[in-house]
C-alpha positions as CSV (number, residue, x, y, z in Angstrom):
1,X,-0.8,-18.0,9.4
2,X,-2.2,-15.1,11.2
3,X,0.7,-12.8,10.2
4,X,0.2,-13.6,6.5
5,X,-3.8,-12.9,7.0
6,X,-2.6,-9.4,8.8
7,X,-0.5,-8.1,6.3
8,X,-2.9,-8.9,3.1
9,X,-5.4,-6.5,5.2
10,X,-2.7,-4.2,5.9
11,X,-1.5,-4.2,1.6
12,X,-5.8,-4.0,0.6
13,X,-5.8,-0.7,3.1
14,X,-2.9,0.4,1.1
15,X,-4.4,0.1,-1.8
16,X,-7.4,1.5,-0.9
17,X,-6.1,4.7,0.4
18,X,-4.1,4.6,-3.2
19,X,-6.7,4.9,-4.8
20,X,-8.5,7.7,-2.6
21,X,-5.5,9.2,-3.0
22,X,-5.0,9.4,-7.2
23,X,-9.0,10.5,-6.7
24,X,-7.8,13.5,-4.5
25,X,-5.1,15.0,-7.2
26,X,-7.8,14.2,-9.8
27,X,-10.1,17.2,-8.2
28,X,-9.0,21.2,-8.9
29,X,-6.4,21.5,-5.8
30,X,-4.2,23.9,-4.8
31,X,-0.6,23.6,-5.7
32,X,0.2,23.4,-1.8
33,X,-2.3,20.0,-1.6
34,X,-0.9,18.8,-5.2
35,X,2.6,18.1,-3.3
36,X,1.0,16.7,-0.6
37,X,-0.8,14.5,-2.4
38,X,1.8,13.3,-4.6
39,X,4.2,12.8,-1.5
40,X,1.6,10.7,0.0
41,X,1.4,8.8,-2.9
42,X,5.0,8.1,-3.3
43,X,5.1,6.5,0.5
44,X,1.7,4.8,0.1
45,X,3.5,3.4,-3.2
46,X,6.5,2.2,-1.1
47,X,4.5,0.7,1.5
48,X,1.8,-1.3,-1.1
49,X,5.6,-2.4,-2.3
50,X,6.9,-3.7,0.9
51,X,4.2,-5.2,1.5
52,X,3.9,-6.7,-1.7
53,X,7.7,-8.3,-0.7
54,X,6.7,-9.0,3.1
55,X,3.8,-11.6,1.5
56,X,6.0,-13.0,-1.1
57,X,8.5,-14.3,1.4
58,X,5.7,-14.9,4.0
59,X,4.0,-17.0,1.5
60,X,7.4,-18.6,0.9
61,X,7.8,-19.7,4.7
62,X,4.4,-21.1,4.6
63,X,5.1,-23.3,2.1
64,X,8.2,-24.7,2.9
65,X,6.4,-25.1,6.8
66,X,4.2,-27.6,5.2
């Protein structure tokens, strides 16, 4: 299923820019990029998450096609 291949590149990127993300914060910032950070890290959270879903049930479908 392409869609299925999509979104598992689309959750890695996620988690990826996660992770560049917590590296950010981890560096002396200013309180001004602190709270962008961490508000960029709340909706990269929500997205790895709904990804995370959007798999499940894709994997779900892909099973039940076969």
């Amino acid at each position: 299923m392409n869609i299925l291949k999509e979104t598992h590149s689309r959750l890695e990127y996620q988690c990826l820019k996660l992770k560049d993300l917590q590296e950010c914060l981890e560096q002396p910032v200013t309180n001004d990029c602190a709270k962008y950070l961490k508000g960029k890290i709340y909706s990269t959270s929500k997205s790895i998450e709904y990804y995370q879903g959007l798999i499940n049930i894709l994997e779900k479908v892909k099973e039940s096609e076969n």
